[in-house]
Structure formats: C-alpha cells, structure tokens
C-alpha positions as CSV (number, residue, x, y, z in Angstrom):
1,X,0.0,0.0,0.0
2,X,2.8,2.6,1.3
3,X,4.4,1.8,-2.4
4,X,1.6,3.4,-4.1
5,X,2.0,6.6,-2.9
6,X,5.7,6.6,-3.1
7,X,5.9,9.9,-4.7
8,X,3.8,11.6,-2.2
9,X,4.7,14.2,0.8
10,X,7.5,15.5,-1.6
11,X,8.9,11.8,-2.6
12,X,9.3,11.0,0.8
13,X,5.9,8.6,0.1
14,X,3.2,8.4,3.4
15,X,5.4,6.1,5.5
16,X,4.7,3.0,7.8
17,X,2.3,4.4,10.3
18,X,0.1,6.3,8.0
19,X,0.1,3.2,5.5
20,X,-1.5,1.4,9.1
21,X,-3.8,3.5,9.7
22,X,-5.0,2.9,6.3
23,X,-4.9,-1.0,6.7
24,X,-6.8,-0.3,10.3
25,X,-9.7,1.6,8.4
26,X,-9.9,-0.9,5.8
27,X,-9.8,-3.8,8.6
28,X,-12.7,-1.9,10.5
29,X,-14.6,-0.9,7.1
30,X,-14.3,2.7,7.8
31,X,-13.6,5.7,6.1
32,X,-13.5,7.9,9.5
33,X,-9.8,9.2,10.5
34,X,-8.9,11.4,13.1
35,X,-5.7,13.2,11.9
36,X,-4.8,16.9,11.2
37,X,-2.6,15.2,8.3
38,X,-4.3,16.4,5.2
39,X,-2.1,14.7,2.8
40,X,-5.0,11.7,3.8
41,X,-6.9,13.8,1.5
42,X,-5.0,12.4,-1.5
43,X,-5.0,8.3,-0.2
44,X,-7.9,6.6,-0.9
45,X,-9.3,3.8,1.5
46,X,-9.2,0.8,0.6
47,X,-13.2,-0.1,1.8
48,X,-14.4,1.3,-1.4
49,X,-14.8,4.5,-0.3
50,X,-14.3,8.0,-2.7
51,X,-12.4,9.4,0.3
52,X,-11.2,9.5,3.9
53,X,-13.5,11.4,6.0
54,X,-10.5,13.3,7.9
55,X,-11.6,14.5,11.6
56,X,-12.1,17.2,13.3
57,X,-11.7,18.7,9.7
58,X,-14.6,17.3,7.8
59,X,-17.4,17.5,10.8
C-alpha cells in the first residue's frame, strides 16, 4: 500500500504508520480518520470509499 503513494509528501511517500492507519480503516470498514494530516486527503481507502472522512476537519 505505502508503495503506491511513493511519490507523495515530496517523494518522501506516506510512510509505515500512516500506511497502518490505512490497513486499520480498511480492517474496520471505515472511512473515519482522526488526523490533522491532510495529505489523507489524496489516499484513498481501501473499503471502497471515494475518500477519507478526515476529523475534526470534515465534521
């Protein structure tokens, strides 16, 4: 997943914990994540969903 988005966050790609998180959403079919790191904005879940639905941000 993390190789994906390898170019992202300046080529520096999203890294281990952030590809987790995205495992943990997919995991708990969710599209929810509580971060203030908008580059979520640019991964996409793999539940199916369009988006991340990034908290507090998006309430």
């Amino acid at each position: 997943m993390a190789q994906g988005y390898a170019d992202a966050d300046g080529g520096g790609g999203i890294g281990l914990a952030d590809a987790m998180n995205v495992a943990l959403a997919a995991v708990y079919g969710t599209d929810l994540m509580f971060t203030t790191d908008r580059h979520f904005r640019m991964v996409r879940p793999l539940t199916g969903h369009q988006a991340f639905r990034l908290l507090p941000d998006d309430l």
